[in-house]
C-alpha positions, 0 to 999 in steps of 0.5 A, spaced: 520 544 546 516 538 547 509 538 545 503 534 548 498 530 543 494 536 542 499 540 539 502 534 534 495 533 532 494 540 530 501 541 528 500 535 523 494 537 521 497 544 518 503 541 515 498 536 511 494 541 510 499 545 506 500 539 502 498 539 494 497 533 489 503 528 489 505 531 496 500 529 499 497 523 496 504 521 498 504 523 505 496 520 506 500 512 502 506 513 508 501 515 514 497 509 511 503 504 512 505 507 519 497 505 522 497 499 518 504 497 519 502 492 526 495 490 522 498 488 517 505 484 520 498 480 523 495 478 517 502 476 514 503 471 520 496 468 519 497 466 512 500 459 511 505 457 508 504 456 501 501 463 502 507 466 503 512 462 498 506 465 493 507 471 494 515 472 494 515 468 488 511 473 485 515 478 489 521 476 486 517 475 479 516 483 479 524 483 481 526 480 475 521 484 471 516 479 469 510 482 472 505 485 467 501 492 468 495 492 471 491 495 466 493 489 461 491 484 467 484 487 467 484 486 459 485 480 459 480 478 464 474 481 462 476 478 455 476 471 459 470 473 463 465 477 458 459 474 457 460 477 450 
């Protein structure tokens, strides 16, 4: 059965509707992604080239296990730029 636009949206707002914690942040993260996708695409093809080759270093740093959690990176920055 083919549905018009109408019927999706609805159809998708009862599915998401059912959808309770993990799930549906989880849902809301892919759904983002999908809408983003071709912004974001855009912004990468925008970034120079020391900009990219900077972030997969640090993409093949997390790789290879040598990324910290944010909560320590935070740590460390308010240390740095307390007035304190």
């Amino acid at each position: 059965m083919k549905m018009d636009s109408s019927q999706i949206k609805i159809d998708l707002f009862r599915k998401l509707d059912s959808l309770r914690g993990r799930n549906l942040e989880e849902a809301y993260g892919l759904l983002l992604n999908f809408i983003n996708g071709k912004s974001q695409i855009d912004d990468w093809k925008n970034l120079t080239s020391e900009q990219k080759d900077a972030l997969n270093l640090g993409i093949e740093q997390l790789d290879k296990g040598q990324g910290r959690n944010h909560g320590s990176v935070m740590t460390d920055m308010r240390k740095r730029f307390s007035n304190g």
